[in-house]
C-alpha positions as CSV (number, residue, x, y, z in Angstrom):
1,X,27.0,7.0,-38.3
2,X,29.7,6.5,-35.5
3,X,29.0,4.4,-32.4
4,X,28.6,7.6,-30.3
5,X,25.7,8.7,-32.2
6,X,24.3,5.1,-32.2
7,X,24.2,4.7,-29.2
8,X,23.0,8.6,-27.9
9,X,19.9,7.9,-30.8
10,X,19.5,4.4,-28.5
11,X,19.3,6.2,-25.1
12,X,16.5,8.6,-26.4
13,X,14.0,5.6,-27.0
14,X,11.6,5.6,-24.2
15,X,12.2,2.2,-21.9
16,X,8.8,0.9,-22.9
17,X,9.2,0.6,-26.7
18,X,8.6,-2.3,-28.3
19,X,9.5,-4.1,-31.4
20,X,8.2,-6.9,-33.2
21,X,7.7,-9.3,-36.0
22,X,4.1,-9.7,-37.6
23,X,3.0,-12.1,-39.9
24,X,0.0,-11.3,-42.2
25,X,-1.7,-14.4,-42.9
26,X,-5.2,-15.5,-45.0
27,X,-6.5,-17.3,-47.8
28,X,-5.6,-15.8,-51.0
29,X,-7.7,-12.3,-52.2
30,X,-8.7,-10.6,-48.5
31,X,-6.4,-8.1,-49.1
32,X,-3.3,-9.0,-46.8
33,X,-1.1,-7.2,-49.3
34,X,-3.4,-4.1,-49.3
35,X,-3.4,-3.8,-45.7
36,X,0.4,-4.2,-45.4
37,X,1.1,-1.0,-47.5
38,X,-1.1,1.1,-45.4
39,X,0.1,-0.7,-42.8
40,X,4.0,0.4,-43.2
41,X,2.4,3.5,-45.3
42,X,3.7,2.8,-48.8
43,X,3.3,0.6,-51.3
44,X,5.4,-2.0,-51.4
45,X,3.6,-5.4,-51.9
46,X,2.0,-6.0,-55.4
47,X,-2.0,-5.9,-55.1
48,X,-4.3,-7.3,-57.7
49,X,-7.9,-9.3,-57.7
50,X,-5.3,-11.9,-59.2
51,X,-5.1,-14.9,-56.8
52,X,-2.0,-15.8,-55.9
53,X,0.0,-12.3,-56.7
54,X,2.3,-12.1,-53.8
55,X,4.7,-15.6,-54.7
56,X,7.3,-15.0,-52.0
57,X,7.4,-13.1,-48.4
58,X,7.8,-9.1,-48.2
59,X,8.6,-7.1,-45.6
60,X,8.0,-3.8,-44.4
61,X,8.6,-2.3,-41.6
62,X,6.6,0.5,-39.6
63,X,8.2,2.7,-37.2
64,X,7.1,5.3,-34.7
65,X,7.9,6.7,-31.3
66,X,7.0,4.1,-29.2
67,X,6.9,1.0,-31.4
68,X,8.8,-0.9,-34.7
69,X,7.0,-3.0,-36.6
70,X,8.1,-6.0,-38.6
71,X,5.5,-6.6,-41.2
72,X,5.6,-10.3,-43.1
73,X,2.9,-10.3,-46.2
74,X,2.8,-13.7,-47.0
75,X,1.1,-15.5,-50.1
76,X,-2.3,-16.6,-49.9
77,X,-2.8,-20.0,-48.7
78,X,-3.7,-22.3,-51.2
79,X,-6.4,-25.0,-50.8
80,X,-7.8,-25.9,-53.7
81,X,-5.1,-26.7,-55.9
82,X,-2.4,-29.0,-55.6
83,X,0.5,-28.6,-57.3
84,X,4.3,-27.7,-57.2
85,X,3.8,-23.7,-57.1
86,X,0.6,-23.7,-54.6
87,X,2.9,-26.3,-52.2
88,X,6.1,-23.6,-52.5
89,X,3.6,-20.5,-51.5
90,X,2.1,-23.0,-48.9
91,X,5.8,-23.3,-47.6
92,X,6.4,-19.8,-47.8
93,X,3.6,-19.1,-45.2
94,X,4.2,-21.9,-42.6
95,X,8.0,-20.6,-42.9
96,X,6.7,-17.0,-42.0
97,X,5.3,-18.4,-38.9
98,X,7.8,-19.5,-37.3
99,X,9.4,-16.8,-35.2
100,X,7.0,-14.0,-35.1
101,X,6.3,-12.1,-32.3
102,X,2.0,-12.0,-33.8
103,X,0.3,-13.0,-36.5
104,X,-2.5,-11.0,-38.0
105,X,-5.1,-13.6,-39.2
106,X,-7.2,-11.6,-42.5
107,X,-10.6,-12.8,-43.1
108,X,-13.3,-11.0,-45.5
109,X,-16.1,-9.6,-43.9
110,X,-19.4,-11.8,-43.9
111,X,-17.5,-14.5,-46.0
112,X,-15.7,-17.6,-44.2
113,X,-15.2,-20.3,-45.5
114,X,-13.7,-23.7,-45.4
115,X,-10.7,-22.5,-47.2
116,X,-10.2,-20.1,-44.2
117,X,-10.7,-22.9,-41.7
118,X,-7.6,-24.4,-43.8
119,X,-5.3,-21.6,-42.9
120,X,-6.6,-21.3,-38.9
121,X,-5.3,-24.7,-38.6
122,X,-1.6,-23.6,-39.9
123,X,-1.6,-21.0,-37.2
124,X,1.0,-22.3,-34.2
125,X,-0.8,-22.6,-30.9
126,X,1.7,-20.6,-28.9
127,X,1.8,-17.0,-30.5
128,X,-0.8,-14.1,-30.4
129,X,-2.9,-14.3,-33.1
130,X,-5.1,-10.9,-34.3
131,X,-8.4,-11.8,-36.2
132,X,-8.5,-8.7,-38.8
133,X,-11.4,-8.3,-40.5
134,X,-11.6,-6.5,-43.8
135,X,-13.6,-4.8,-46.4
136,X,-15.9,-3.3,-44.3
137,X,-16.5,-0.7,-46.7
138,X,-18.4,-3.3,-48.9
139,X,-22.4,-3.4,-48.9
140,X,-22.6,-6.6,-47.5
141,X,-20.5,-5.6,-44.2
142,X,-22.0,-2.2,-43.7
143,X,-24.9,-3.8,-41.3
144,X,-23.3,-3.1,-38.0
145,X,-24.7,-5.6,-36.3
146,X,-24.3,-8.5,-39.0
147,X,-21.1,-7.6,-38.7
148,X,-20.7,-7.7,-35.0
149,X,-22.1,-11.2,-35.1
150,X,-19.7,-12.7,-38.0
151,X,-16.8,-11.4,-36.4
152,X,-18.3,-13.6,-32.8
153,X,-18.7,-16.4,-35.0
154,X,-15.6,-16.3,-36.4
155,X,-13.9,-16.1,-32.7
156,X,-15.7,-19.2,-32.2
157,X,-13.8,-20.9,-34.7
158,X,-9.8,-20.1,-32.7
159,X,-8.6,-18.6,-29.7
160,X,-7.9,-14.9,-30.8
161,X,-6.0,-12.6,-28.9
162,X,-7.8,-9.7,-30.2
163,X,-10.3,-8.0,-33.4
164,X,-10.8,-5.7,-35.5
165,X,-12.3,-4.9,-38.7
166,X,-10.6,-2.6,-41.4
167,X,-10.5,-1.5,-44.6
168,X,-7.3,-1.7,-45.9
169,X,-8.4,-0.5,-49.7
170,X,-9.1,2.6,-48.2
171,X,-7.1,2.6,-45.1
172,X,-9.8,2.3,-42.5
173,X,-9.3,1.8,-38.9
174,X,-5.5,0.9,-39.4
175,X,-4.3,3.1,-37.0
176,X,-6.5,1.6,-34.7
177,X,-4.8,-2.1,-35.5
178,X,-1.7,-0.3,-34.8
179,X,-2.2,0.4,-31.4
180,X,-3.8,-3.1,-31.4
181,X,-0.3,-4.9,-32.0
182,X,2.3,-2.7,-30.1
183,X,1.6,-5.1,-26.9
């Protein structure tokens, strides 16, 4: 591509569009890697109901006409066990923190635990931070109003810019958390 076309493609972006880097963040197995590809809309990060599956970042990126969207799936932060791998992955997801525009905090529906407290104090103080909430497709989260009240008890635990609940596995309210992040 020359530099005229360049730059005539650049001129028909509308003045308001936005672009950004978003870190997805959680404990490991809530499904960050699941909702990054229907996030971006292909699968590109490795799922599995193996912990720890994701080992380094990956990005994707998400683009449409009024938004782009750099997506960070990180590896699951590791609590439990200490040793040379876990403190690398640890690494890898306080390194994805630093310089994002948002970070999309996952939690599993009706299930928070200490391990997730663990991660909320990893997240930095000065960036928006999205409390996503997923697997509401399983039994347990399909009471509408035990839901509603786990997700106010969870926003009691950090100052969240914003909710939602999803289902990445079967791509559930994601467009939704789209419009959510183009701010």
């Amino acid at each position: 591509m020359d530099i005229e076309t360049f730059l005539q493609n650049e001129s028909q972006h509308p003045t308001d569009y936005r672009c950004g880097f978003v870190a997805i963040v959680g404990r490991p197995n809530v499904g960050k890697s699941t909702l990054m590809n229907h996030l971006i809309g292909q699968k590109i990060s490795i799922t599995s109901k193996k912990a720890q599956t994701t080992r380094n970042r990956v990005t994707g990126i998400y683009t449409d006409d009024t938004a782009q969207f750099v997506f960070v799936d990180t590896p699951g932060f590791q609590t439990n066990h200490r040793n040379a791998l876990n403190d690398r992955l640890n690494q890898n997801v306080t390194e994805a923190l630093s310089g994002v525009d948002v970070v999309v905090f996952v939690v599993e529906a009706m299930r928070f635990t200490d391990a997730d407290r663990v991660v909320l104090k990893q997240l930095p103080k000065h960036t928006p931070v999205v409390l996503v909430v997923n697997k509401i497709d399983k039994d347990k989260a399909k009471d509408k109003f035990a839901l509603e009240a786990f997700i106010n008890d969870v926003r009691q635990e950090f100052e969240f810019t914003a909710s939602e609940a999803v289902s990445a596995k079967h791509g559930l309210r994601i467009a939704n958390l789209l419009e959510l992040l183009k701010p």
